[in-house]
C-alpha positions as CSV (number, residue, x, y, z in Angstrom):
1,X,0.7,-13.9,8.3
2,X,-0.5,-11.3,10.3
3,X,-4.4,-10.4,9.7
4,X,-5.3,-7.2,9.3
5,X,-9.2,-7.6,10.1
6,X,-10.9,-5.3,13.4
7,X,-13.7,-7.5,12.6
8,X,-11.4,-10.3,14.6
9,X,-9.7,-7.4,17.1
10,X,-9.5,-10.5,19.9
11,X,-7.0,-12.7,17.7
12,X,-3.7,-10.8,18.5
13,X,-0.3,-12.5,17.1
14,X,2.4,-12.4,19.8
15,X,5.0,-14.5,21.1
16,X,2.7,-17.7,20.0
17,X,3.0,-16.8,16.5
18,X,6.8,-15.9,16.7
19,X,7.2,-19.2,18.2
20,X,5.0,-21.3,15.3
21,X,5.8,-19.1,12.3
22,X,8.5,-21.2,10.2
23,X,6.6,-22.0,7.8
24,X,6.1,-18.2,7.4
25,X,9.2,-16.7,7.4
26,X,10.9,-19.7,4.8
27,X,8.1,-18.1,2.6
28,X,9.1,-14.7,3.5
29,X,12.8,-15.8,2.2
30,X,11.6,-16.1,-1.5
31,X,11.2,-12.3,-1.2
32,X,14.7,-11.9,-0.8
33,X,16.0,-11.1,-4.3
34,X,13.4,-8.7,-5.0
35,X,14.3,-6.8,-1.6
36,X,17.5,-6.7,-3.0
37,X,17.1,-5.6,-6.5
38,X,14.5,-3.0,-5.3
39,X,17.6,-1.5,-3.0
40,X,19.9,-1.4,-5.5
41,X,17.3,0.8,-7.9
42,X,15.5,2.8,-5.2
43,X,16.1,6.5,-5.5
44,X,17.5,7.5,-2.2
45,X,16.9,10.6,-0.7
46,X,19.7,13.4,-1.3
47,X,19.3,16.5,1.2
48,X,19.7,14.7,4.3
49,X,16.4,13.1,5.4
50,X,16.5,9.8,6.7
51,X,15.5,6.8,4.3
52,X,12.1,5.6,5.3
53,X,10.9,2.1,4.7
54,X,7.8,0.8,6.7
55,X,7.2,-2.9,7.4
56,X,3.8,-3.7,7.1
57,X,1.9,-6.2,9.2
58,X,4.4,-7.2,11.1
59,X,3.1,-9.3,14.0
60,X,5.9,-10.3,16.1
61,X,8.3,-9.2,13.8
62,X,10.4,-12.2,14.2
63,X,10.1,-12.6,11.1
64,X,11.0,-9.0,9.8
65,X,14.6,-9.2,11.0
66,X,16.3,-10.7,8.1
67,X,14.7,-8.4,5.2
68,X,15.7,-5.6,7.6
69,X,19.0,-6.1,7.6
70,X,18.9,-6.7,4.7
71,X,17.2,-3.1,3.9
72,X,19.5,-1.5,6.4
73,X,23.1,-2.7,4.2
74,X,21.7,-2.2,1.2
75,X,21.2,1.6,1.7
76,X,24.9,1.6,3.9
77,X,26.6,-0.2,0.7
78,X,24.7,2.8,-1.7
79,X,25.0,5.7,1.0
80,X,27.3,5.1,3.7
81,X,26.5,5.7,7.4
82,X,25.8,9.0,7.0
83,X,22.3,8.6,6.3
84,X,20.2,7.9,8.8
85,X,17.6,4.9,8.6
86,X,14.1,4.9,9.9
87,X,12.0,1.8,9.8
88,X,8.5,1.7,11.0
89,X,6.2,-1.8,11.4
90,X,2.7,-1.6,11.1
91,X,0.0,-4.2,12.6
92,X,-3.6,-3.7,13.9
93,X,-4.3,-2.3,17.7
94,X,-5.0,-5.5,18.4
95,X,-1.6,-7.1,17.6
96,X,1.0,-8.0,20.3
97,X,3.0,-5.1,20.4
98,X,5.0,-5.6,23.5
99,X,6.6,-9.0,21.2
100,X,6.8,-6.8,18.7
101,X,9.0,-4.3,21.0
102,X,10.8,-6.9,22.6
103,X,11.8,-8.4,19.0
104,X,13.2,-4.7,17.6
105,X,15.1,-4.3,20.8
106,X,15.6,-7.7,22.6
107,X,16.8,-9.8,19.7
108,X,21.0,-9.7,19.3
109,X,20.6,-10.1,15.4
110,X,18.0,-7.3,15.0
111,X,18.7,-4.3,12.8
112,X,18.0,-1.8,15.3
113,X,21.3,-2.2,16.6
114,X,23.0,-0.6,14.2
115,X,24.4,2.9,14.3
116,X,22.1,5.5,12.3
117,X,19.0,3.1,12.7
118,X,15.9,4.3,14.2
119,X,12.7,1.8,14.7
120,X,9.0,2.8,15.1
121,X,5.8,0.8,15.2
122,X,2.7,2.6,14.1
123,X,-1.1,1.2,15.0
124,X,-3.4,0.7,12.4
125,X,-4.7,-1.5,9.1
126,X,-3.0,-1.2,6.1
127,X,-6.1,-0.8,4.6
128,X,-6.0,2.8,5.3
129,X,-3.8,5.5,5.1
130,X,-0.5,4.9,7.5
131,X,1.9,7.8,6.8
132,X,1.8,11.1,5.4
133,X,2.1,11.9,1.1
134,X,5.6,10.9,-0.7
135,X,7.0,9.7,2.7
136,X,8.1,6.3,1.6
137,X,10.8,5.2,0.2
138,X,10.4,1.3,0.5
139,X,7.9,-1.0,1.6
140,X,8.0,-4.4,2.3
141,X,4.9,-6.6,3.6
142,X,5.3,-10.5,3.8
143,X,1.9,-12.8,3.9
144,X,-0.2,-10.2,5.4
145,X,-1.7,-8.9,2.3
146,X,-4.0,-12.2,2.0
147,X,-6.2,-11.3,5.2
148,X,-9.6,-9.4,4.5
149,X,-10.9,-6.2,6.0
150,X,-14.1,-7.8,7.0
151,X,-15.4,-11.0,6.1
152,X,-18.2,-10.7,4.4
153,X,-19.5,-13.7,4.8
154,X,-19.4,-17.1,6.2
155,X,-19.0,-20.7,4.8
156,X,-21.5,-22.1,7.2
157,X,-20.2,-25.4,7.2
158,X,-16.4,-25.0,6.3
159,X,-13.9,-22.8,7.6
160,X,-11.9,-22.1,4.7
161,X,-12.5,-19.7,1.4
162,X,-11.7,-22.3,-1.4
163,X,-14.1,-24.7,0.2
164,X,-17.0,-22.5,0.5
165,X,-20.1,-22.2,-1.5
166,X,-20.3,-19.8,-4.6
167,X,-21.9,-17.2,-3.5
168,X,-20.3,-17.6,-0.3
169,X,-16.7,-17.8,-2.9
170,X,-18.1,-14.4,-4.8
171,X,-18.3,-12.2,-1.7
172,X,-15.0,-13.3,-0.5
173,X,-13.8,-12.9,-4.0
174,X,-15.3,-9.5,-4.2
175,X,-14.0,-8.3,-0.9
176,X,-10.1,-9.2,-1.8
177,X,-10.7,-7.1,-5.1
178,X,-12.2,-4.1,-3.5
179,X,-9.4,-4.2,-0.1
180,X,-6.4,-5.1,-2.8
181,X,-7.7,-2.0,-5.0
182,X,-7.3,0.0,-1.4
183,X,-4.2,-1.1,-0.2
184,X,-2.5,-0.2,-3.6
185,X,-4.4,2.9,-3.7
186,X,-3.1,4.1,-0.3
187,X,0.6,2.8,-1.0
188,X,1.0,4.5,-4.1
189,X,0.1,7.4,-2.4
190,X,2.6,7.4,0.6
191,X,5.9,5.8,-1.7
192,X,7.7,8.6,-3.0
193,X,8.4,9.0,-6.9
194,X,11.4,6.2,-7.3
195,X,10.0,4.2,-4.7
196,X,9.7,0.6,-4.5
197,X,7.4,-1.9,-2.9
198,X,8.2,-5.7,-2.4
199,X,4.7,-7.7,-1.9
200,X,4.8,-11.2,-0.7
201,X,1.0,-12.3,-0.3
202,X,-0.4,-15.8,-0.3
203,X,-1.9,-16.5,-3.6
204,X,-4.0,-19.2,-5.3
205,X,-3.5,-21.2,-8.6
206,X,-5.1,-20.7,-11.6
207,X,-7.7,-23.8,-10.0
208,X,-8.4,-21.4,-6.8
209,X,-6.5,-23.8,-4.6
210,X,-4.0,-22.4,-2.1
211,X,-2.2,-25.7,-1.6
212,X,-3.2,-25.9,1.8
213,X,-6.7,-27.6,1.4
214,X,-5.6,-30.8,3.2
215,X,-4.5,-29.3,6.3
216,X,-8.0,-26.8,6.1
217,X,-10.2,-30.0,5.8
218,X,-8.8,-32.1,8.5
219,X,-9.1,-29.0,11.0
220,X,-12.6,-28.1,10.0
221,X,-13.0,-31.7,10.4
222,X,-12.1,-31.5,14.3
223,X,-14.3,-28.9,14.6
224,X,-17.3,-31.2,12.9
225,X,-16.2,-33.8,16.1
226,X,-16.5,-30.8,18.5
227,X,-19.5,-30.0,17.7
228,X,-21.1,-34.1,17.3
229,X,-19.8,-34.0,20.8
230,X,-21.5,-31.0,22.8
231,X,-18.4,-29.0,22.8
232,X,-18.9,-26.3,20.4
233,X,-22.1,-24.8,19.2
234,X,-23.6,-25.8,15.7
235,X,-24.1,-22.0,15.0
236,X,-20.4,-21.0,16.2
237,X,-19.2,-23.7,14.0
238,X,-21.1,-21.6,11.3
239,X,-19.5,-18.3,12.4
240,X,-15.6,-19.9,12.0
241,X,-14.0,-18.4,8.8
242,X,-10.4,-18.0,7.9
243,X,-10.8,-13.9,6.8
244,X,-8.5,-14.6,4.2
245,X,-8.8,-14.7,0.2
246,X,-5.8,-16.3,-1.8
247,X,-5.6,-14.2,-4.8
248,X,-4.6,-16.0,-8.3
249,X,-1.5,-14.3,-9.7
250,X,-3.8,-12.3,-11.9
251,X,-6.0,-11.3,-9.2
252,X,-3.1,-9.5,-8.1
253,X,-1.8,-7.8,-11.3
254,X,-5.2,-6.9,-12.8
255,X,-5.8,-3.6,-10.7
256,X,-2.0,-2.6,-11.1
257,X,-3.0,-2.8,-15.1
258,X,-6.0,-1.0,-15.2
259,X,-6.5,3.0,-14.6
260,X,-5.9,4.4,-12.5
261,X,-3.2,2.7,-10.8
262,X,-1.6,2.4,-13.6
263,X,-0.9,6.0,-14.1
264,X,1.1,6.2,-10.3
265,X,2.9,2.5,-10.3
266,X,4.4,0.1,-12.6
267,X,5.1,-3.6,-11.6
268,X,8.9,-4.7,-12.4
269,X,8.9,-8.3,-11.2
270,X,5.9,-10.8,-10.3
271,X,6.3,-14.6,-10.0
272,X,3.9,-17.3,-8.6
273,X,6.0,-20.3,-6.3
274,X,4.6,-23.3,-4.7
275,X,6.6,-23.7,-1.3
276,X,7.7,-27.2,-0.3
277,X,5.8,-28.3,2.9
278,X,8.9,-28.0,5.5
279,X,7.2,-30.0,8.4
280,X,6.6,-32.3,6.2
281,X,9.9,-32.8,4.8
282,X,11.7,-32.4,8.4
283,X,8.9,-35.7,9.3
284,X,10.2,-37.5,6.6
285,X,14.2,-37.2,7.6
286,X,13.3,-37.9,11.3
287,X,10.3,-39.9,11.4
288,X,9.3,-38.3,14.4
289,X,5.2,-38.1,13.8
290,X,4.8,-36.5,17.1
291,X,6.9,-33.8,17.0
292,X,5.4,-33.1,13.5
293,X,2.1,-33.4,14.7
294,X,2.7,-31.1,17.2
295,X,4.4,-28.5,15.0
296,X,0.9,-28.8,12.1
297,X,-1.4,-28.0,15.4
298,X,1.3,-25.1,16.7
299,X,1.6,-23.8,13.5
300,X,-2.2,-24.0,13.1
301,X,-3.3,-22.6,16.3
302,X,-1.3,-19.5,16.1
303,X,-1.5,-18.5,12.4
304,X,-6.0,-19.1,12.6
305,X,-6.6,-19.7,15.6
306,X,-6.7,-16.3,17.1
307,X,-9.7,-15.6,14.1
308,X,-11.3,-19.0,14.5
309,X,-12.7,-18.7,18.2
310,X,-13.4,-15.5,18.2
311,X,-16.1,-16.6,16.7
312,X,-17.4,-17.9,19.8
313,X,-20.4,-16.8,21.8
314,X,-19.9,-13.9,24.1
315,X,-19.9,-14.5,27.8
316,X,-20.9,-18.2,27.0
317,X,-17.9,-19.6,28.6
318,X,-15.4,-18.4,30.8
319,X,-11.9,-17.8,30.0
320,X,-10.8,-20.9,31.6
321,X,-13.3,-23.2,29.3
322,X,-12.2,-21.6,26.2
323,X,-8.6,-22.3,26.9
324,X,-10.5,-25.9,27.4
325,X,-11.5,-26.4,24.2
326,X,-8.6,-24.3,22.1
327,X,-6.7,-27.4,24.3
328,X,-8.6,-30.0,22.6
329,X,-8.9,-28.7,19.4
330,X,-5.2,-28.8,19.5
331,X,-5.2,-32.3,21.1
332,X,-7.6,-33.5,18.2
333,X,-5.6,-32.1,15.7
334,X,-2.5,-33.3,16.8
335,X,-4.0,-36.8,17.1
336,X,-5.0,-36.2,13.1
337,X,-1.9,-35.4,11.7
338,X,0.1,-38.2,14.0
339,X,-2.5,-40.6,12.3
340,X,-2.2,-39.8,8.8
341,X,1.0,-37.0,8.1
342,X,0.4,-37.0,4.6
343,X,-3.4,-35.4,5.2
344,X,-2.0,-32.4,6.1
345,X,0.6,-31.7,3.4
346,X,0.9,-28.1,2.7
347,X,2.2,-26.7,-0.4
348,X,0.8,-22.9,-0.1
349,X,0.9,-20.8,-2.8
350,X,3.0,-17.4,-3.0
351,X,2.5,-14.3,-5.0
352,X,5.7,-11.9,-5.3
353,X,5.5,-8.3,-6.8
354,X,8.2,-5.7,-7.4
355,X,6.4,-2.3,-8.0
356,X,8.1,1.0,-8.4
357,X,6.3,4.3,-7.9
358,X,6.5,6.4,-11.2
């Protein structure tokens, strides 16, 4: 879940994430058949020039490795060795490139390895343009595409979407329209004709709710105590916002419907899954609340909390009393989930898309 937001340029996803970002990639794995399907139909290039797929928002890229591969034997089993492979993965300036790096080229099972594969990483938000005209021939980009550009505003009192006001609900709602109308806009224009595009984004139900509304209340609960206690300013509490908008299935498919997307790109596959809460489920076979506990704050902490304390006053505290209280957030929200396991149950919401360039 990499965010794609300069607004929050200080929250950079690196090892951290990689380390905390289960929960993400068993999403990711739902993605899996459409990958495959869309390999088996892509229109590969015939004069000799590498097959290009770009990997977008791809933090660490831990979790990249496995749809890569994937990419990478599904042209071999259609093409042979002979043609070459380029992969490029795309996050904001601020991400963690040197994980990123040390995941293409450190890790024994990654893709890169393999003869006729050559990997790139290219700065930038895939709001914009990334590559040139009709250079694509597949893109994948798993949970990323929930993050905003900007936020436009903030809950005030909440730090999650689904629990904001309405007005507060129809600017976020607004915003996810207007950057999900751009992202298609620019992808259509850098797949070639025959291209395909496999979309994994976190999604809402038909209700608005992401399935993670638990977990979101209990943290911006610890925030509530941080600020009864002197910790954390009343107005930086205000500031903390999630930048991201869970789109309903149909929030997603109503611009690929409409002119003029529909002219350029054609959606083959969509479905809407509920994911089963893993922590939760590991809890229940071991019984081992603290480990859990431990796993709900890490996975917490390096998904939002990168977004969360930027929202902190500058030069207010040094570096040292900011790790201070990111330590006792994590220490209070820990101590939450130990207390009560079944608070925290996640069941988030997934929205996949097969499109195919025209």
């Amino acid at each position: 879940m990499s965010g794609q937001s300069p607004d929050f340029a200080e929250g950079a996803m690196g090892s951290d994430y990689a380390r905390h970002s289960q929960v993400q990639r068993d999403a990711g794995s739902n993605g899996m058949p459409y990958l495959h399907r869309a390999l088996e139909q892509v229109i590969l290039p015939q004069d000799g020039s590498p097959f290009r797929a770009a990997d977008l928002g791809a933090a660490a890229g831990t979790n990249s490795m496995e749809p890569l591969r994937a990419v990478v034997q599904g042209v071999r089993e259609r093409a042979g060795y002979e043609l070459p492979v380029a992969v490029v993965h795309t996050d904001i300036a601020a991400n963690d490139f040197n994980a990123l790096f040390s995941t293409i080229h450190g890790s024994p099972d990654s893709y890169a390895h393999r003869p006729g594969v050559h990997a790139y990483v290219a700065a930038g938000s895939f709001y914009g343009p990334l590559f040139p005209p009709a250079e694509l021939h597949l893109v994948w980009s798993a949970i990323a595409v929930q993050w905003l550009s900007r936020l436009p505003a903030a809950a005030q009192d909440h730090i999650y979407s689904s629990r904001a006001d309405s007005d507060t609900r129809r600017a976020l709602r607004e915003q996810s329209r207007s950057d999900w109308e751009v992202f298609l806009t620019h992808r259509a224009a850098e797949l070639r004709p025959g291209g395909q595009m496999v979309i994994l984004g976190g999604a809402a139900a038909d209700d608005g709710s992401s399935g993670a509304e638990g977990l979101m209340d209990t943290a911006n609960a610890v925030f509530v105590e941080l600020v009864e206690r002197g910790l954390l300013d009343a107005d930086e509490h205000a500031r903390m916002m999630i930048p991201t908008w869970n789109r309903t299935l149909e929030e997603f498919l109503a611009p690929l419907r409409a002119e003029p997307l529909v002219r350029d790109v054609s959606v083959e596959e969509h479905s809407l899954v509920a994911l089963p809460d893993i922590l939760l489920e590991e809890y229940h076979a071991t019984r081992d609340v603290e480990h859990f506990a431990g796993r709900v704050a890490g996975f917490f902490e390096a998904a939002f909390g990168p977004s969360l304390f930027s929202a902190l006053s500058p030069g207010s505290r040094s570096s040292q009393a900011v790790t201070e209280l990111m330590t006792e957030f994590r220490t209070r929200l820990t101590a939450r989930a130990a207390a009560d396991p079944g608070a925290v149950e996640t069941h988030w919401h997934v929205a996949l898309l097969r499109i195919v360039r025209r």
